[in-house]
C-alpha positions as CSV (number, residue, x, y, z in Angstrom):
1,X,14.1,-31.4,-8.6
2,X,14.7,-31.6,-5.0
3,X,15.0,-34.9,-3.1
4,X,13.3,-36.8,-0.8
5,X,15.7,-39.7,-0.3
6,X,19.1,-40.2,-1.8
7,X,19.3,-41.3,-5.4
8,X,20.9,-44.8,-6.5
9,X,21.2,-43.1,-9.8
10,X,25.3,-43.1,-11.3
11,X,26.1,-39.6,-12.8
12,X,29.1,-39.5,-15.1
13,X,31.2,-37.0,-16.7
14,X,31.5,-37.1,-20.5
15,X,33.1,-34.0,-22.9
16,X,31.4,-36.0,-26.1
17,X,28.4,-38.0,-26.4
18,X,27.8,-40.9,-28.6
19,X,25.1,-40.6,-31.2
20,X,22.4,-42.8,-29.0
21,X,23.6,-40.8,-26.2
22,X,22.7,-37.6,-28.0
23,X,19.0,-39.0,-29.0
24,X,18.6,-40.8,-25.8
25,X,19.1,-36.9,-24.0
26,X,17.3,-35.4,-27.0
27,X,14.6,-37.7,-26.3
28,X,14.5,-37.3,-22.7
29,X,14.3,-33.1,-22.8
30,X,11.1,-33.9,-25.2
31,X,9.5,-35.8,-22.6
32,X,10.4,-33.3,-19.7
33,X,9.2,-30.8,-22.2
34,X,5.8,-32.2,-22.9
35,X,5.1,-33.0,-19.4
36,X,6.4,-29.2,-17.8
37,X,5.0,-27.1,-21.1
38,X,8.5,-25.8,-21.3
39,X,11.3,-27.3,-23.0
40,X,14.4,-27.9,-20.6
41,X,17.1,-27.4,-23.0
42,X,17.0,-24.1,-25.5
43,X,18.1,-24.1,-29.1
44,X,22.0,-23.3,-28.2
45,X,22.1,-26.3,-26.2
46,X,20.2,-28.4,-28.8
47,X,22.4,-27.2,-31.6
48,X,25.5,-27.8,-30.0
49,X,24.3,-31.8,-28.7
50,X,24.3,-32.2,-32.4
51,X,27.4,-30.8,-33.4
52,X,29.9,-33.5,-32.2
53,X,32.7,-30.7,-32.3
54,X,31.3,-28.6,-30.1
55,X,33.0,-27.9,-27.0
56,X,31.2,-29.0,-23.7
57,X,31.1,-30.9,-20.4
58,X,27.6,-33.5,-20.6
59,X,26.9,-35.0,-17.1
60,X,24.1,-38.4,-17.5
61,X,22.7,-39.5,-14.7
62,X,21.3,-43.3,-15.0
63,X,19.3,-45.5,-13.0
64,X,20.9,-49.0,-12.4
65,X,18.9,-51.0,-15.2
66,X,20.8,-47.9,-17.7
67,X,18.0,-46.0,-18.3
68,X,18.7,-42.1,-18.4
69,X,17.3,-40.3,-15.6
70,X,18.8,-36.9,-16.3
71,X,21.2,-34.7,-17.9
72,X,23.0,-31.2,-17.5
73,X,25.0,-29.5,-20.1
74,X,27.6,-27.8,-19.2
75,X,28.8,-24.3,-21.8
76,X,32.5,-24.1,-21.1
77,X,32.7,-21.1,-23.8
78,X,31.5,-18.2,-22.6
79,X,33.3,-15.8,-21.3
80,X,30.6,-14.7,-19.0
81,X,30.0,-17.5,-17.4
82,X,29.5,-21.4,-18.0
83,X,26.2,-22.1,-18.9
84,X,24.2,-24.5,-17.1
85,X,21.1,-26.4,-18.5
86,X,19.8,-29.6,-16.3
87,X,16.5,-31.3,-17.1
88,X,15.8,-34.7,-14.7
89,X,13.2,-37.3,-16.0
90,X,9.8,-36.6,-15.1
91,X,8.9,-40.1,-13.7
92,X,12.6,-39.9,-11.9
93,X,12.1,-36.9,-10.0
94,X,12.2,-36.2,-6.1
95,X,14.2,-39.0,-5.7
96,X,17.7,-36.9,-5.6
97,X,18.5,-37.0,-9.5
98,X,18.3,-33.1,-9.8
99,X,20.8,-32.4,-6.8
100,X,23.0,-35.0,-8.2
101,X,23.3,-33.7,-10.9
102,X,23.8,-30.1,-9.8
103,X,26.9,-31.1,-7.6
104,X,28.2,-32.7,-10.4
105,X,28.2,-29.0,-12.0
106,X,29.7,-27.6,-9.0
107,X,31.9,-30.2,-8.9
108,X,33.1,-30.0,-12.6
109,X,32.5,-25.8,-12.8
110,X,35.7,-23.4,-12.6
111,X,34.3,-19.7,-12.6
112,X,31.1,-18.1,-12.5
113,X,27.7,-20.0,-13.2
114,X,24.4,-19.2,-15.1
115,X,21.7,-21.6,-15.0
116,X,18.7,-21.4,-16.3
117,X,14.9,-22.6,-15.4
118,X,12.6,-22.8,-18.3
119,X,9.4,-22.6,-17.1
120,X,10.3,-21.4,-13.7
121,X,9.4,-24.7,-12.1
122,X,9.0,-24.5,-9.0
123,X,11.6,-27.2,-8.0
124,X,13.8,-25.6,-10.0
125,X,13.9,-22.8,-7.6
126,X,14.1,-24.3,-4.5
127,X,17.2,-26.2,-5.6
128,X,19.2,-23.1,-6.9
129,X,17.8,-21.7,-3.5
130,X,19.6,-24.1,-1.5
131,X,22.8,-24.0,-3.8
132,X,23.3,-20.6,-3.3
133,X,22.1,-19.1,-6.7
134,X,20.6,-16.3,-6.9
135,X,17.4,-14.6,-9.7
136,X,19.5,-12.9,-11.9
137,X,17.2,-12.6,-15.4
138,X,13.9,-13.1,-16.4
139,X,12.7,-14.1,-20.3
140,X,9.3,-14.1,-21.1
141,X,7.8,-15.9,-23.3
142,X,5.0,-13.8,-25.1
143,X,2.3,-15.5,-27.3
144,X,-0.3,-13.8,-29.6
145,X,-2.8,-15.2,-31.8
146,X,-2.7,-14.6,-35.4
147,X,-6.3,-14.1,-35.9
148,X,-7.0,-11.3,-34.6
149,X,-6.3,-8.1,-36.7
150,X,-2.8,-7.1,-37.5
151,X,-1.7,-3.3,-38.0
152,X,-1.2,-2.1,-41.7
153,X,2.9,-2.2,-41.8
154,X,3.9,1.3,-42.4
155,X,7.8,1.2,-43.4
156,X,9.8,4.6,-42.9
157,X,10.4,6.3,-46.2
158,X,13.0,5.0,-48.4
159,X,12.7,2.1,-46.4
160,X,12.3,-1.4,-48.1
161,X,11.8,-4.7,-47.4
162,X,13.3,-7.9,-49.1
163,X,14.4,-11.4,-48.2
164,X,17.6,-12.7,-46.8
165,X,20.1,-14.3,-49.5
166,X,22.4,-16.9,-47.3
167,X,25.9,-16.4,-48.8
168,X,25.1,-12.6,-49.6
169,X,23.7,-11.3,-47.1
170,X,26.2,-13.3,-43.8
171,X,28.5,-10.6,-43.5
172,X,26.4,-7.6,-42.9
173,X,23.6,-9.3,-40.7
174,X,26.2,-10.6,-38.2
175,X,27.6,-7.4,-37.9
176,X,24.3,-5.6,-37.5
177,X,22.9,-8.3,-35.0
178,X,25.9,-8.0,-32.6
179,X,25.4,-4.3,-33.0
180,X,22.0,-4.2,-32.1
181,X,22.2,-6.6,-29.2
182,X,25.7,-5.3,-28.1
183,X,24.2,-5.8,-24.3
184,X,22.8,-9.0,-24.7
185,X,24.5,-11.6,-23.4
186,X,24.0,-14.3,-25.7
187,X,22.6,-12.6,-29.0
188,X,25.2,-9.9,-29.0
189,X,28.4,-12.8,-29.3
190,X,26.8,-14.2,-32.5
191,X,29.8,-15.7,-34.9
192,X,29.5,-16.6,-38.4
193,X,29.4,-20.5,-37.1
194,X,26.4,-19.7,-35.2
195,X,25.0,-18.3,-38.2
196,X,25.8,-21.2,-40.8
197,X,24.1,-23.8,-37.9
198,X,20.8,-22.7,-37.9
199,X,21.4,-21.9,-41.9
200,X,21.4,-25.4,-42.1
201,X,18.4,-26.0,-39.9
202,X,15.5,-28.0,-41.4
203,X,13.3,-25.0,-40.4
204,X,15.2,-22.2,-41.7
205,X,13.0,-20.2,-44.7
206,X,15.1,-17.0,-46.1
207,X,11.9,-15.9,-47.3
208,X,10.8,-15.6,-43.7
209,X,13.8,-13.8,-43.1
210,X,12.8,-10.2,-43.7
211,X,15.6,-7.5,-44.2
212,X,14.9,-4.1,-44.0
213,X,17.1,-1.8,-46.3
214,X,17.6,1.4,-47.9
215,X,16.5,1.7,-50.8
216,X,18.9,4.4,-52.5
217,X,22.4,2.5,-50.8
218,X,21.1,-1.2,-50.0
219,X,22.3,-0.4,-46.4
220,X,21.2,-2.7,-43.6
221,X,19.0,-1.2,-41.0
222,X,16.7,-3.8,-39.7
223,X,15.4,-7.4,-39.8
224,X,12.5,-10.0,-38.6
225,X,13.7,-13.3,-38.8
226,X,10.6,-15.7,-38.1
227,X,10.7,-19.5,-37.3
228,X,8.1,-22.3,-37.6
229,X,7.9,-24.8,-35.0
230,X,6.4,-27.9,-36.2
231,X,6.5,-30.8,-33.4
232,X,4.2,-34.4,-33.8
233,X,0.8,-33.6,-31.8
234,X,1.2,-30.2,-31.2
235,X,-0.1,-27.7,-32.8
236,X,2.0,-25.4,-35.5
237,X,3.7,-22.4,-34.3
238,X,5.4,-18.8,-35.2
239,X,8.2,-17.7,-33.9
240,X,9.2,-13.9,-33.9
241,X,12.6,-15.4,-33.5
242,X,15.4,-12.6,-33.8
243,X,13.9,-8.6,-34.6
244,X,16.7,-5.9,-34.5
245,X,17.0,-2.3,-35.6
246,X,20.4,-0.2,-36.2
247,X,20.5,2.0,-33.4
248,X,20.8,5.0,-35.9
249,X,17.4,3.9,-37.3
250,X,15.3,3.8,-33.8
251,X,12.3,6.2,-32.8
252,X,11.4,6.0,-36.5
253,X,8.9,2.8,-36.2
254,X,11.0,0.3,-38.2
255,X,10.4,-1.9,-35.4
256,X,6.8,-2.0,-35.4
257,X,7.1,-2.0,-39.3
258,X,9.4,-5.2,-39.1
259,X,7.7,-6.9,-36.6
260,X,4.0,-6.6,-38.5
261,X,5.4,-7.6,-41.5
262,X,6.7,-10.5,-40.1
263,X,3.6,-12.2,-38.5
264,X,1.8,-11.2,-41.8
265,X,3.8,-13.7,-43.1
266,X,3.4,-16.1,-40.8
267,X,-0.1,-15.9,-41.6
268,X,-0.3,-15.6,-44.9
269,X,2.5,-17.2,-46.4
270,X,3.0,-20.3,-43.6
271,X,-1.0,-20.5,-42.3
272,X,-0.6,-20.2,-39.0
273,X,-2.5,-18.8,-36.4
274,X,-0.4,-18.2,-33.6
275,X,3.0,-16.9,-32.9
276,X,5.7,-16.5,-29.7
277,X,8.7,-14.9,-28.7
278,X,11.3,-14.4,-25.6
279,X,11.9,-10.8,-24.5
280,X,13.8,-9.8,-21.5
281,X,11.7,-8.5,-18.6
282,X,14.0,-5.5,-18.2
283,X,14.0,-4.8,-22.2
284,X,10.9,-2.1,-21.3
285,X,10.7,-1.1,-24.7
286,X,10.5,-4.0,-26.7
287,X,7.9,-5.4,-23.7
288,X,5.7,-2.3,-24.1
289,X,6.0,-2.8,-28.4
290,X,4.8,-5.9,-28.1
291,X,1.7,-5.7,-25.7
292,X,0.8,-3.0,-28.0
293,X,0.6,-5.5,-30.9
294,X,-1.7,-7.8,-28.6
295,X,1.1,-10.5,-27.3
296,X,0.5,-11.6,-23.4
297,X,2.6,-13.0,-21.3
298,X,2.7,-17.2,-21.1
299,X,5.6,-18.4,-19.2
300,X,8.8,-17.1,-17.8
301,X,12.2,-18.6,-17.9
302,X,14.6,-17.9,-15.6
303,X,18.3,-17.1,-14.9
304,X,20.1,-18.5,-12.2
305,X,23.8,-17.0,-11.4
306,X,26.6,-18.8,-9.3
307,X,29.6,-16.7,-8.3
């Protein structure tokens, strides 16, 4: 995204998009996307360019004949940080777009900043670089085939397993969630709203939503919630999309339990034969649980922080 002659391009400031706006910038992020192999904007970002209520700053950058050349998306809500998300248009690039865009942020930014590079690109870098970011976090994004051999899923005792009921079941994940990611920085803040959006998700299967329980009180203790991505001309994929485990309930190989049991399903109920997920490089244990299960590393994403 860096330049090599000024842009002509107009950036504006916008705190709601129109409807075509919205698929003109979904439709950009899927081109980006298919030419980086790394989609520019994340679900949170995705989910909230649909939700016309949704708090936000959108910056567009257009070239003069209207097209859109680029967009950043701008997360005024959380309290550690905005989050920053900029994707330019791949045939628009190194032409200034990207830096354009990014002093619009700085421009419309009040308080700390945390951008993000999906896919690590390269230009990516050398633009925080010379903005004065600096490499904060690192997700990877693991992959695994499903045809290779799984482990037999081995449950603790008086340990069961049992779907998700939406409506039933809310309450007691949320609060389990945000206790077992009570460091994260973006799992650990989950709200009921957050919950009910991707509820309502096309994809969302509560049969692929695996809860583990105990079986004498019903208690919580763990889940596996999988995803399916299906996109046109690409090839279906499994998601190990959000695994947790009550702290009380670690070193006792629920994790491994839930995690197995998981992409059996993904096999055997949804017929796929590969699956991702996004650990944190400094989560050591989850990292080492999963390389044990045969997932390798396929791309990084990375954090940016501002301030």
């Amino acid at each position: 995204m860096s330049s090599t002659a000024p842009t002509a391009d107009r950036v504006a400031r916008a705190d709601r998009l129109a409807p075509v706006e919205v698929a003109e910038v979904l439709a950009l992020a899927r081109t980006a996307g298919d030419a980086d192999g790394a989609d520019p904007l994340d679900e949170h970002v995705l989910l909230r360019l649909r939700d016309p209520e949704a708090p936000a700053v959108h910056l567009t950058a257009r070239a003069a004949d209207g097209t859109l050349t680029g967009y950043a998306h701008l997360d005024t809500t959380d309290a550690g940080g905005i989050g920053v998300e900029l994707v330019v248009h791949p045939t628009y690039r190194r032409r200034g777009t990207g830096r354009a865009l990014a002093r619009g942020v700085l421009a419309a930014a009040s308080g700390p900043l945390r951008a993000w590079a999906h896919g690590d690109h390269p230009s990516a870098a050398a633009l925080a670089v010379d903005l004065g970011f600096t490499r904060a976090r690192v997700l990877w994004q693991l992959r695994r085939p499903l045809t290779a051999a799984l482990p037999e899923v081995r449950l603790p005792d008086g340990v069961e397993l049992r779907a998700f009921q939406p409506g039933v079941d809310d309450e007691a994940w949320l609060t389990l969630n945000n206790l077992a990611f009570a460091a994260h920085p973006e799992q650990g803040r989950w709200t009921p709203a957050d919950l009910r959006l991707r509820l309502a998700e096309p994809w969302f299967d509560p049969a692929g939503f695996l809860l583990a329980v105990q079986s004498a009180t019903g208690r919580l203790l763990g889940f596996h919630w999988t995803k399916v991505h299906e996109r046109p001309g690409s090839a279906r994929t499994g998601e190990v999309y959000v695994l947790g485990v009550d702290p009380s309930a670690h070193g006792g190989g629920l994790g491994k339990a839930l995690t197995t049991a998981g992409l059996a399903y993904l096999r055997d109920r949804r017929g796929l034969d590969r699956v991702m997920l996004y650990v944190d490089e400094s989560n050591a244990g989850a990292m080492a649980l999963y390389e044990r299960l045969g997932f390798a590393r396929w791309s990084g994403h990375v954090n940016y922080q501002l301030g």
